[in-house]
C-alpha positions, 0 to 999 in steps of 0.5 A, a space after each residue: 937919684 938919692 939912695 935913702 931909703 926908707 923902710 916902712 916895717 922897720 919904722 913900724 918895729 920900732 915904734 912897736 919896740 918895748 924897750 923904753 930905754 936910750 937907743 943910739 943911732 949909728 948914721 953912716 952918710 956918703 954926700 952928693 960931693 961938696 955941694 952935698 956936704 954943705 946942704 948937710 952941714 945946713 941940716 945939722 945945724 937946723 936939726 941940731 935943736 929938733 934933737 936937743 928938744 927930745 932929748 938927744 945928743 950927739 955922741 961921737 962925729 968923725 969922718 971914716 979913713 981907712 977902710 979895712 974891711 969892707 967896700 963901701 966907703 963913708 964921708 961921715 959917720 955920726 952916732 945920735 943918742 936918744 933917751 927913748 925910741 919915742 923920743 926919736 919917733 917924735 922929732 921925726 914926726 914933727 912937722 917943723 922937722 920935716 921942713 928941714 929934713 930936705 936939707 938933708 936928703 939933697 946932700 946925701 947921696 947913700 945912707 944907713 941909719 940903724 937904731 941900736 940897743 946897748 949890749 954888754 961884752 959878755 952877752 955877745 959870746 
């Protein structure tokens, strides 16, 4: 059984969310083995176009090694970039989208998807 998860509220905050600028989405995704992967690896490439329709890009792909703090262990780690969280409600809204997204819940085993604002240095202390 899968373990995406969506969550409802938060779905909801964020659409509610005023901030009208770029927000990037930290993925982190654990594939059902090798199977799995190459069913996301079809996701990416058909939602690769659903993305750059609204905007967005990826910044960053890379495949987690060293697991220095924590316990759970990822297959890949991607960060999206959108100009707006409307943006990002849009492409997952989109009926087309969601014809593909099955792609993507057949081959991940365990998600997190976190929708992040930019924050500078200082503003963390």
């Amino acid at each position: 059984m899968t373990e995406i998860k969506s969550n409802p509220e938060e779905f909801h905050n964020l659409a509610a969310n005023t901030n009208d600028g770029p927000v990037v989405m930290l993925n982190l995704l654990k594939f059902r083995g090798a199977e799995g992967q190459s069913s996301y690896a079809r996701y990416m490439k058909e939602a690769g176009k659903f993305v750059e329709a609204v905007g967005g890009k990826v910044l960053y792909l890379g495949k987690p090694n060293e697991l220095l703090n924590g316990e759970e262990k990822w297959d890949l780690l991607m960060l999206v970039q959108y100009p707006s969280r409307k943006a990002f409600l849009s492409m997952v809204k989109n009926p087309d989208y969601l014809k593909i997204h099955r792609f993507r819940e057949e081959g991940v085993e365990h998600a997190v998807l976190y929708a992040t604002d930019p924050i500078k240095f200082r503003d963390i202390a």
